[in-house]
KOLROTOR-765240 format. One record per residue (C-alpha): x, y negated, z. Coordinates in steps of 0.25 Angstrom, whole numbers, padded with zeros to 4 digits, always signed. Layout:
REM residues N
XYZ/...
This chain:
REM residues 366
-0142+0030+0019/-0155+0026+0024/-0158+0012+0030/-0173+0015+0030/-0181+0009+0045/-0195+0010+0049/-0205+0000+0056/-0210+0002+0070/-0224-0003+0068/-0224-0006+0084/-0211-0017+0086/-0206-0017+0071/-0193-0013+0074/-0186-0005+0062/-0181+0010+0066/-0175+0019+0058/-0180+0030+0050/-0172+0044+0047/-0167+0045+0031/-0178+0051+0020/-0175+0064+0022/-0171+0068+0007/-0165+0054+0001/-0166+0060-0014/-0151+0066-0013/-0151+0079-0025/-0150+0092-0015/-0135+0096-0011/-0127+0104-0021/-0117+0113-0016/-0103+0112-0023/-0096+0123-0028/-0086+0122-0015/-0098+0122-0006/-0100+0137-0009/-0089+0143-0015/-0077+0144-0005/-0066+0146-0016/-0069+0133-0023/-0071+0128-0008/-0056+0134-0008/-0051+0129-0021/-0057+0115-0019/-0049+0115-0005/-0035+0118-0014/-0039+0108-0025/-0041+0098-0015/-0027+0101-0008/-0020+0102-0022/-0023+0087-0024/-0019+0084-0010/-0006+0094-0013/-0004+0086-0027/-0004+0073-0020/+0008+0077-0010/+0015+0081-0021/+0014+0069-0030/+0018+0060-0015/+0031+0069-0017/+0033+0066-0030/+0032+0051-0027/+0042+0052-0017/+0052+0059-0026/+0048+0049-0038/+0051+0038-0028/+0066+0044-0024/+0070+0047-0038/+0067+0036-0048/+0073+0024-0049/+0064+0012-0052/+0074+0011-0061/+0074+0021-0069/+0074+0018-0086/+0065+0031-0090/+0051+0028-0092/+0039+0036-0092/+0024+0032-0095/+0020+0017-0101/+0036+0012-0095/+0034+0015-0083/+0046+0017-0074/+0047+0033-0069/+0049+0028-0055/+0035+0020-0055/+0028+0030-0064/+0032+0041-0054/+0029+0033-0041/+0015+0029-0045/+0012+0042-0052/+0016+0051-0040/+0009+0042-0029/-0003+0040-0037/-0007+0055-0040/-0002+0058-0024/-0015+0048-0022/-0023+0052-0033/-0023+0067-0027/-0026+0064-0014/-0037+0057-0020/-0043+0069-0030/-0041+0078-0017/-0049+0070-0007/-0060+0069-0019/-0059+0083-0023/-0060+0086-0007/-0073+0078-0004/-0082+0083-0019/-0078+0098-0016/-0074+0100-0001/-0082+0089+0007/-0095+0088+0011/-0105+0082+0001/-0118+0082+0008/-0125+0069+0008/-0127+0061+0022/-0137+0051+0024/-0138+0045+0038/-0145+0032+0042/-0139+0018+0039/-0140+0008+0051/-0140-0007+0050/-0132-0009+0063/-0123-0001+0071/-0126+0015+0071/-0130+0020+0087/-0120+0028+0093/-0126+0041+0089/-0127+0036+0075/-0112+0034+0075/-0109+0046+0081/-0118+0054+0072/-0109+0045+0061/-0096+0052+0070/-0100+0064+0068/-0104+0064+0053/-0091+0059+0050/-0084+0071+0059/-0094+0080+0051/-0089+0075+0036/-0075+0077+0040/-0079+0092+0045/-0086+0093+0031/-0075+0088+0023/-0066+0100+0028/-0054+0094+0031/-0053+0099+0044/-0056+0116+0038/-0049+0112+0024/-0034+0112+0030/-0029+0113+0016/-0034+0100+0012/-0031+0092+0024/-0018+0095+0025/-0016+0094+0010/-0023+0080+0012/-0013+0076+0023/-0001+0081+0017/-0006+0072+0004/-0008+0060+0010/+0001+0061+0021/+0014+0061+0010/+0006+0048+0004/+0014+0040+0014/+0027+0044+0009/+0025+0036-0005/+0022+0023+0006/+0034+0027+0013/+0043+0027+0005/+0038+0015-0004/+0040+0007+0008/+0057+0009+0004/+0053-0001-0008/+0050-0013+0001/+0065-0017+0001/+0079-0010+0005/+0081-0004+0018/+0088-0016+0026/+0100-0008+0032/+0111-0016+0039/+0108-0028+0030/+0100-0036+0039/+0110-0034+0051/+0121-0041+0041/+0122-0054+0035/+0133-0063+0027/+0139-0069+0039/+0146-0057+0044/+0152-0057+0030/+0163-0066+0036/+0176-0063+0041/+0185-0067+0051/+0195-0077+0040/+0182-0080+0034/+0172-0084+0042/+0157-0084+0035/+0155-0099+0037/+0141-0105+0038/+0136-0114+0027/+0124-0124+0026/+0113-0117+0020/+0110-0122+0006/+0122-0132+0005/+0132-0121+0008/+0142-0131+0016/+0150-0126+0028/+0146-0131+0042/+0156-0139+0052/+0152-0134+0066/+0156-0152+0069/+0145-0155+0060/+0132-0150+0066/+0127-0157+0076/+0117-0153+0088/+0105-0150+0085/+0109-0147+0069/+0103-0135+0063/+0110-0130+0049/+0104-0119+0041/+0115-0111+0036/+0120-0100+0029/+0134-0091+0026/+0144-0097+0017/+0147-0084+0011/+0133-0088+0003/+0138-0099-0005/+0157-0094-0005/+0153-0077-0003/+0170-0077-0009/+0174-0083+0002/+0168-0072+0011/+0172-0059+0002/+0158-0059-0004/+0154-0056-0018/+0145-0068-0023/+0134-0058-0028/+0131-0054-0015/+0127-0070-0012/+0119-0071-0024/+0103-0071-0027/+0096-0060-0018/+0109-0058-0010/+0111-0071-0006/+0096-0073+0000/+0097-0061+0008/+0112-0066+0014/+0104-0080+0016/+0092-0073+0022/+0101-0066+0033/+0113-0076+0034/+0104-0089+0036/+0108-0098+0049/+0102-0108+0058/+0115-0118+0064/+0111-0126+0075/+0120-0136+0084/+0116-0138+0099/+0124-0140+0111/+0133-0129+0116/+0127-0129+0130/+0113-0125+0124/+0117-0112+0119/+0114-0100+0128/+0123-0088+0121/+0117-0076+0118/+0121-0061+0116/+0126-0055+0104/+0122-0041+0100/+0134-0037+0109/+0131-0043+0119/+0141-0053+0117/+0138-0068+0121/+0137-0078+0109/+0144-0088+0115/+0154-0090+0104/+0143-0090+0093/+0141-0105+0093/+0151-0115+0088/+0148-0127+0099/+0133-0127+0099/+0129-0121+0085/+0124-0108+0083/+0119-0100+0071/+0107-0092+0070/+0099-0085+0059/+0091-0093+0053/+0080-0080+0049/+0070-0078+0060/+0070-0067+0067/+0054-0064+0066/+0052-0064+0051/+0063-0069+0045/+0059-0085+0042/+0072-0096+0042/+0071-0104+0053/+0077-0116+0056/+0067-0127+0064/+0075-0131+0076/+0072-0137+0088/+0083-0146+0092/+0081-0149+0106/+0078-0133+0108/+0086-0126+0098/+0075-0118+0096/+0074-0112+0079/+0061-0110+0076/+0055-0102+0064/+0042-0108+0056/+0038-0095+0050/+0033-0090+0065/+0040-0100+0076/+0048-0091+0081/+0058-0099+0090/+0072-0097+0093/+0082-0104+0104/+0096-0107+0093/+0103-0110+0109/+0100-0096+0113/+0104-0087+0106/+0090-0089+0095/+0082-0084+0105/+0066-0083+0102/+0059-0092+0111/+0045-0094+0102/+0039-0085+0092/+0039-0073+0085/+0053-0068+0083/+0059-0057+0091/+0073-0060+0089/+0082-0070+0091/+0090-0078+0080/+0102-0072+0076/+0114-0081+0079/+0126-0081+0071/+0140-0081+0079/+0147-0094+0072/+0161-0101+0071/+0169-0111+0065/+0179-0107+0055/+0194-0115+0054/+0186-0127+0047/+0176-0130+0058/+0165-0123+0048/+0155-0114+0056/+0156-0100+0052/+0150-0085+0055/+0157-0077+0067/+0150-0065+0061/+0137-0060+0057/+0126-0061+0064/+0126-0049+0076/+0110-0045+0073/+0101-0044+0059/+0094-0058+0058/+0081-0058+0054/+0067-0053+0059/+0068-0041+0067/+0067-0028+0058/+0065-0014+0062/+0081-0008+0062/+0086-0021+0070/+0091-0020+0083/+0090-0031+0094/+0098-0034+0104/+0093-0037+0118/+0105-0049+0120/+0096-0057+0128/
């Protein structure tokens, strides 16, 4: 690069001056693949054969990653478990040989004649750009991509099966959901045994007589704390298991006059009129924009409003959104009284609870 101006002795303004003509570079040598067309040749294989051995190292990965077990006792080098040597192995060579190709392309295929071009202290003049355009169009014609189809379709191919590995690695960020989110512990009731709902942390049962309006109860499924009473195997209520039932199954109660409720439709169509026991109602307590637990109440309103984002729903109709970010309403539990007085679960909720999620349907109720 040169940078080199000269003095106008008239206005003293700097202009530019062309580059020395012979910068003190040692004359060109031609390479063996320059003039001899069957290295040329051979050089054009060796290039693809890299490329070829990269492909076949991704498939390898993929077939390491379907048949070894993380858990697998048989070792191989330094401890390391097969299925981690195999993985890091096979994806590493798949890189590394794209790598030795594209490096074994450019010293014996590419162009290697020296460039030198003028450096300018401010933006280049559009001829200058376009002379830049052009240069760059010309090194891509030297590099001979477009008359090396062996190469360029080796090279695709190569890289191209590099986003297999990223594919299927993306399968380790968790289990596949299923039905699982569509489902919680509440519909694990039954007709004799209605699930009853429970104060959430003291896990006593709730007398419809004993809210009063305006109360809000955070609660949660009795079959929690007494799963024999429900036909449930405690271990399915325990450690891991239990958070994720309280992560679905967790409920806001709130107690308001009965003539402030407006029903809503249920994912049948059906109206929700007989889904509140004299003025209280039941919703998720899980945010249907990311998932935070809400439970700040405005009484006189009865909106619920969320502190992670203030996403804002109406508890008197049908937990609508009226502020914020969430693009759903609140999921309302259908509710009872049991023989007792206690509130109980008519069923389980009739949509997923929770953010939205790309396999969830929505029903237009409103």
């Amino acid at each position: 690069m040169s940078d080199a101006h000269n003095n106008d002795d008239h206005g003293g303004e700097l202009e530019p001056v062309e580059p020395i003509a012979d910068p003190g570079l040692p004359e060109h040598t031609w390479r063996p693949t320059d003039v001899d067309p069957a290295k040329e040749k051979r050089a054009e294989r060796q290039v693809a054969g890299f490329f070829g051995l990269s492909a076949i190292c991704t498939f390898l990965f993929l077939v390491a990653y379907f048949t070894l077990d993380i858990g697998d006792n048989w070792h191989v080098i330094a401890g390391f478990g097969a299925s981690t040597m195999a993985l890091g192995a096979s994806l590493g060579f798949a890189l590394l040989f794209i790598g030795v190709g594209i490096i074994h392309w450019a010293r014996k295929l590419m162009a290697d004649h020296e460039m030198v071009e003028m450096r300018h202290s401010a933006r280049s003049a559009d001829e200058d750009r376009e002379t830049t355009l052009q240069a760059l169009n010309d090194g891509l014609e030297e590099s001979g991509i477009g008359r090396r189809p062996l190469i360029r379709n080796s090279l695709l191919g190569a890289t191209g099966l590099l986003g297999l590995p990223a594919i299927v690695l993306l399968r380790d960020l968790g289990p596949l959901p299923g039905d699982k989110l569509e489902h919680t512990i509440w519909g694990q009731g039954t007709k004799d045994k209605p699930m009853r709902i429970v104060r959430d942390g003291i896990w006593t049962p709730i007398l419809a007589s004993d809210l009063e309006i305006g109360d809000l109860v955070n609660a949660q499924p009795d079959a929690l704390k007494n799963p024999e009473r429900y036909g449930i195997d405690p271990i399915e209520v325990e450690g891991i298991p239990l958070q994720v039932h309280k992560s679905k199954a967790s409920l806001v109660l709130l107690r308001m006059n009965p003539d402030d409720i407006t029903p809503g439709k249920d994912a049948k169509g059906n109206s929700r009129e007989n889904w509140d026991v004299e003025g209280i109602v039941a919703y998720s307590k899980i945010c249907t924009h990311v998932g935070c637990p809400i439970s700040l109440n405005e009484r006189t309103t009865h909106h619920l409003l969320c502190p992670c984002h203030q996403s804002t729903f109406d508890l008197a109709d049908s937990g609508k959104v009226v502020f914020g970010p969430a693009g759903r309403p609140l999921p309302q539990l259908p509710i009872s009284v049991d023989a007792e007085g206690y509130l109980v679960a008519q069923s389980d909720f009739d949509e997923p609870v929770g953010p939205t999620y790309w396999e969830r349907d929505y029903y237009d109720r409103w």
